[in-house]
N, C-alpha and C positions, 0 to 999 in steps of 0.2 A: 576374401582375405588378401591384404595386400602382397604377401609373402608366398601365396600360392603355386607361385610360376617357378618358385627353387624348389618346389617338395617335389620327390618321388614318382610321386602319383601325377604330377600336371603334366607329363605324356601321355597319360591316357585320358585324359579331360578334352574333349571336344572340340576340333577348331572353334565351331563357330561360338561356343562359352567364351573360349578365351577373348575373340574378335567383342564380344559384347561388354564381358568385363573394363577389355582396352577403353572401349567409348566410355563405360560407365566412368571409368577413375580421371579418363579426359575430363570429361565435366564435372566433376567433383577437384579437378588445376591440381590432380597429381600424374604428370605429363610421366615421368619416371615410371610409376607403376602400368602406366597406358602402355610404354614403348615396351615394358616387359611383356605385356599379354599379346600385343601386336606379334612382338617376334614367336610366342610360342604358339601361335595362331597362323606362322609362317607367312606372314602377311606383309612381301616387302615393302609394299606400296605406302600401304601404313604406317610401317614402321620409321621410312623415309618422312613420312609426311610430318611424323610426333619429332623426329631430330630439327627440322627445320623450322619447329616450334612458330609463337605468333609474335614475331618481332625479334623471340631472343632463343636463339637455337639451344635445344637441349645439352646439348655436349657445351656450350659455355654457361650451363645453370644448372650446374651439379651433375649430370649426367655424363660425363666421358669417357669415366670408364666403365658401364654398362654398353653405351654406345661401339667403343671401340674394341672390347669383348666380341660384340656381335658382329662386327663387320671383319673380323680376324677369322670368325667361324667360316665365312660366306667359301663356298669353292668359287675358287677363280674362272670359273664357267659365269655364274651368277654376275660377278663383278662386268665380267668382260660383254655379259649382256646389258648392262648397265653401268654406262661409264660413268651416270653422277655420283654413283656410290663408290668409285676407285678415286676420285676428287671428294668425296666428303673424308673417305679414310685416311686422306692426304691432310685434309683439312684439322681432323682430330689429332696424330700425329704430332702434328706443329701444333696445336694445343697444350697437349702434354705434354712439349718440347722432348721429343722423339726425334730429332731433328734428320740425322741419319740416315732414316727410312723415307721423309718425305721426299727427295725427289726419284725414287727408284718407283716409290709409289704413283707420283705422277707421271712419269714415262711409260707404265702401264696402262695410266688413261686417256694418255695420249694414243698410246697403240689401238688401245681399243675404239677412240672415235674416228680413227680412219678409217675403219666400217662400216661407219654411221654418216645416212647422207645430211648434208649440208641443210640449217635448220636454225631458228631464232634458240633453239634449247643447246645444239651442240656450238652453237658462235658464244652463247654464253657460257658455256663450261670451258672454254677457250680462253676467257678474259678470265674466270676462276682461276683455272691454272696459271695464268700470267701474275693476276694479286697474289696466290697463296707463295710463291716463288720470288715475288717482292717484300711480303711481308714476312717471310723465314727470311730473307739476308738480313730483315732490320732487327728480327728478334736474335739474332746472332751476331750483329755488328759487323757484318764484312762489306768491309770500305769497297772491297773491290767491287760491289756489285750496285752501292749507292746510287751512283751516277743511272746506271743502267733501270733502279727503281724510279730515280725521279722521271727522266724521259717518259718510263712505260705510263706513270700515275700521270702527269702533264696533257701525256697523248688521247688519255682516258678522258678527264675532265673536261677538255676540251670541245671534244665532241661529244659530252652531254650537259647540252646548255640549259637542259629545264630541270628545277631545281627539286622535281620528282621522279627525276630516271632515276633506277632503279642503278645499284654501283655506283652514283655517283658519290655521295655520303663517303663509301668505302675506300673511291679512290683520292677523296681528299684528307681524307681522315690518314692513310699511307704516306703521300704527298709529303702532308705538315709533319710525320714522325722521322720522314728520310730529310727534310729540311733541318730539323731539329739536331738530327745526327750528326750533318755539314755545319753544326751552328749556327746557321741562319735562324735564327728564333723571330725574326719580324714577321717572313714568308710561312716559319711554321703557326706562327699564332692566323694569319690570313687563313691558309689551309684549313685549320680546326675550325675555326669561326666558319667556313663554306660546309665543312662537313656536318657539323652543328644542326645550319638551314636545313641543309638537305634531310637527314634525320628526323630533324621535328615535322618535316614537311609530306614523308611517306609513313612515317610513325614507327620506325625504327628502331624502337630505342635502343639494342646494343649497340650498332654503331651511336647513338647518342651520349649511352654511358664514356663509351672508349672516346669518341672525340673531346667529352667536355674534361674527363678526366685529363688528357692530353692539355687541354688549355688550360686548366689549373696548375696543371706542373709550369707552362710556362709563365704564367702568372707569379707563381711562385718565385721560380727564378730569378723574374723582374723582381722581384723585391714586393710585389702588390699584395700583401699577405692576405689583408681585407679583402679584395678582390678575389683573388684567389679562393678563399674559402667559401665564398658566394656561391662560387664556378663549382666546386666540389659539392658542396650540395645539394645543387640542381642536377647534378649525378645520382646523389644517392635517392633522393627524391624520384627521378624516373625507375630506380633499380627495385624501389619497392620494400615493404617489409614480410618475410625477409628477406634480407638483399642475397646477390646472385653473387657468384662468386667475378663476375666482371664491375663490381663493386671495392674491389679488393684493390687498385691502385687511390680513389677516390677518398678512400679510408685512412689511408697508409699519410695521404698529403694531408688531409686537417689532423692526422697523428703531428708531423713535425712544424703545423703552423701553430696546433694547442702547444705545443713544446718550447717554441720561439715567444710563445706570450705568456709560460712559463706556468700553464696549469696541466702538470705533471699528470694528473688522476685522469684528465680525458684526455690526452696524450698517448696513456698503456689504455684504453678502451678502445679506441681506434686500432690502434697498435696491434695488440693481440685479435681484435676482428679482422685487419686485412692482411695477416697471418696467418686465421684459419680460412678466409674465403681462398687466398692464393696459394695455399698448398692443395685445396679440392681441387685446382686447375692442375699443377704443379708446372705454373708457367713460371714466366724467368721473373714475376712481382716481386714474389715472395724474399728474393734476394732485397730489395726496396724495404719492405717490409722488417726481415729482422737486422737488416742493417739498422733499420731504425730503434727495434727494441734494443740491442744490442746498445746502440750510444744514447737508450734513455737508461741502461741500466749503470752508465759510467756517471750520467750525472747525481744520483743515486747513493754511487762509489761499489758497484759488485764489479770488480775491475775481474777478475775470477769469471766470474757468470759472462761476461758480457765477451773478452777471450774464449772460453766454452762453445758459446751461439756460433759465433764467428767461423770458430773453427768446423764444426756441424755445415754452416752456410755455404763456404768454400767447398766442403767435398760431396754436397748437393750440387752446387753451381758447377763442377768440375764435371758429376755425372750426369750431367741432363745437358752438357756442352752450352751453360750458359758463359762460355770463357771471357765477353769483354767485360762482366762483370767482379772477374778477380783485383782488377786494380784497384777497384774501390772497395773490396773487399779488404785487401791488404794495407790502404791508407789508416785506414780505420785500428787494425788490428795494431798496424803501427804506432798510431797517436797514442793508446790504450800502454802499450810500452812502452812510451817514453813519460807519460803520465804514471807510469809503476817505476818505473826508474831504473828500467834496460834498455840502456842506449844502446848495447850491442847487438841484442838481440833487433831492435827496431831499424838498425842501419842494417842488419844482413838481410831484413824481408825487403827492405826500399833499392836494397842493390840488385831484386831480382826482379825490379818493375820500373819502369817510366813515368816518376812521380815526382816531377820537379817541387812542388811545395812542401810535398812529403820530407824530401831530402832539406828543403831549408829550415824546417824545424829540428834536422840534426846537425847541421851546422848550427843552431843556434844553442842548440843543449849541449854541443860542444864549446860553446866558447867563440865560434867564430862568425860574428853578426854579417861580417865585409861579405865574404861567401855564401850566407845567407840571400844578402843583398843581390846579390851577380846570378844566383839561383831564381830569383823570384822577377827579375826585371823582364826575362822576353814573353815571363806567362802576366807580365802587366803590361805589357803592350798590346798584348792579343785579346786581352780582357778591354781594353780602353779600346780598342779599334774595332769589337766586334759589339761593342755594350755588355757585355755580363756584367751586371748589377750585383751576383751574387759571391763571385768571383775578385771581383776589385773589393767588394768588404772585406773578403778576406784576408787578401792582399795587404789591404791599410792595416790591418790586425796585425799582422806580421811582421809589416814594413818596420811599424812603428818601434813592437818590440828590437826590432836590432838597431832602427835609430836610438834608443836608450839607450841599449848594449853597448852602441860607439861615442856615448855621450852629449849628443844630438838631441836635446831635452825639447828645444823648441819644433824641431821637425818632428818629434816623435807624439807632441802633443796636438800640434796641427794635423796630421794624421789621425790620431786619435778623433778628434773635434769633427773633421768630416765626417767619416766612421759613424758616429753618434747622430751626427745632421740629417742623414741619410734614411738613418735606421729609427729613429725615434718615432718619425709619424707615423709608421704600421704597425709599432712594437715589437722591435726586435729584443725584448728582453733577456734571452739568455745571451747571444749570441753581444 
């Protein structure tokens, strides 16, 4: 019985029953019920072996919090005799976006391989420790540490030049998301495309899922909707059915591309699926996620519902220290009240954030286009110099509006006209 391992009685059941059940639910591909009979079979070896799953680790496929249950159990006798398990609990940690605890986590694993003589296993728990520690600064957006990601991922790639070493996938996959960070979207789409290879190439697939999801969003960005959606697919497609919760950004993007071509019904299917995948993680997606349900429910008109979400989203993202994600949190909440027709309220959330565009839609709802204008010009220069595609549409949307405002009929429709030129051959219907 799948359930066996929580009753009662499955401490007196047998190691080697349980050890046999584990294999049996392996191969019946319920890895979950495997790593529960493993562990109650006390069987670390095992139990480590069902976490690092075939291609797609257990703890990113539904399993993390059974996983990081057990390894909380472990005495730090255990741990400190095995240091990949004080780097995998580091690992799941930043999973669950525990952020807090991973590096106190990993300075225990650190401590503990300086006991450990010098070896192909501890040189690679080494470069583990250096990714999981690049990839927590990017899932928390700390600029300060950017620079120092790209180097490490740079240093990585480099010296693995064959397109089946093993990290390498992982550290271009890093590479392109700390690129993406810097803005650099040309070198991050390069990056994900290498990560990509690498992936299909060792067979991969979660890194496969995460990098191609990664180039769909840039895709997106570009404007490439068509494209994009392709890219998204061939995500879901390797993620399987049913999909894994590393499924859950992939979902979320042909959520706002059906939305942009203005079919609402698969829009909330998406929507509410990478919603439920990215809360089984409770990584920083899920903010991605109902941001998105939240501005499908304004177009709708549950201006109510959609403030509600919002507010839930924020004091999630607040508690799981997803903090770079409150500003866009707060854009959104803003628009939604100036769309309901509190401008007061909307200017006192935009004064406690750094939201230049934000702020020019309250100078426009105030009345004042010119300031609007003077708001929005140095975030059009950095948009025209860096290419954001998605960014300068917006811009023309706005511009135009306050060229109107100032009576400027012909600037504000030539704006417009681009705007449209732009957006029409991928279908930007709502937008």
């Amino acid at each position: 019985h799948s359930t066996s391992h929580s009753s009662p009685a499955a401490s007196t059941v047998p190691s080697d029953l349980h050890y046999r059940a584990s294999v049996w639910f392996e191969g019946q591909g319920l890895e979950i019920d495997a790593f529960h009979h493993a562990v109650a079979a006390n069987d670390v070896e095992r139990a480590v072996q069902l976490i690092h799953g075939k291609g797609v680790p257990l703890y990113v496929h539904g399993g993390a919090a059974p996983v990081l249950n057990w390894l909380e159990s472990l005495p730090t006798a255990v741990l400190d005799a095995r240091p990949r398990l004080w780097v995998m609990f580091a690992t799941v940690l930043a999973v669950v976006g525990r952020f807090t605890r991973v590096e106190r986590t990993l300075q225990a694993a650190e401590a503990a391989l300086r006991g450990q003589p010098i070896s192909a296993e501890t040189d690679g728990l080494v470069q583990w420790i250096a990714d999981l520690r690049g990839s927590t600064a990017l899932l928390v957006a700390d600029p300060r540490e950017i620079d120092t990601v790209i180097s490490q991922s740079r240093h990585k790639v480099e010296h693995l030049q064959e397109v089946t070493a093993p990290g390498r996938a992982a550290g271009y996959w890093t590479l392109g998301l700390a690129y993406q960070f810097q803005g650099d979207r040309a070198a991050a789409r390069h990056a994900q495309i290498e990560a990509i290879a690498s992936s299909e190439a060792t067979g991969n697939t979660h890194m496969g899922i995460l990098a191609l999801s990664s180039l769909g969003r840039l895709q997106e960005l570009d404007g490439q909707l068509r494209l994009a959606s392709e890219t998204y697919r061939r995500a879901l497609h390797l993620a399987g059915h049913p999909p894994g919760p590393t499924a859950c950004e992939a979902n979320v993007g042909l959520a706002r591309i059906s939305y942009e071509w203005n079919d609402l019904d698969l829009a909330e299917e998406h929507g509410l699926l990478s919603v439920r995948l990215a809360r089984q993680l409770e990584i920083v997606s899920f903010v991605s996620s109902e941001l998105f349900l939240a501005q499908l429910k304004v177009a709708r008109g549950d201006l109510t519902d959609a403030l509600a979400m919002l507010a839930q989203t924020e004091q999630d993202a607040r508690e799981r220290q997803f903090l770079s994600r409150i500003p866009e949190i707060a854009a959104l909440q803003a628009s939604i009240l100036l769309r309901d027709g509190d401008l007061e309220a909307a200017a006192r959330l935009i004064a406690m954030h750094d939201l230049p565009v934000s702020q020019a839609r309250i100078h426009l709802a105030r009345g004042e286009p010119a300031r609007a204008l003077a708001e929005l010009e140095p975030v059009r220069q950095q948009a025209e110099a860096r290419g954001w595609t998605d960014e300068r549409w917006r811009l023309l949307i706005l511009q135009a509006v306050a060229r109107e405002a100032l009576g400027d009929h012909e600037v504000a429709l030539q704006l417009l006209g681009d705007a449209l030129a732009q957006g029409e051959p991928e279908g930007f219907v709502r937008t």
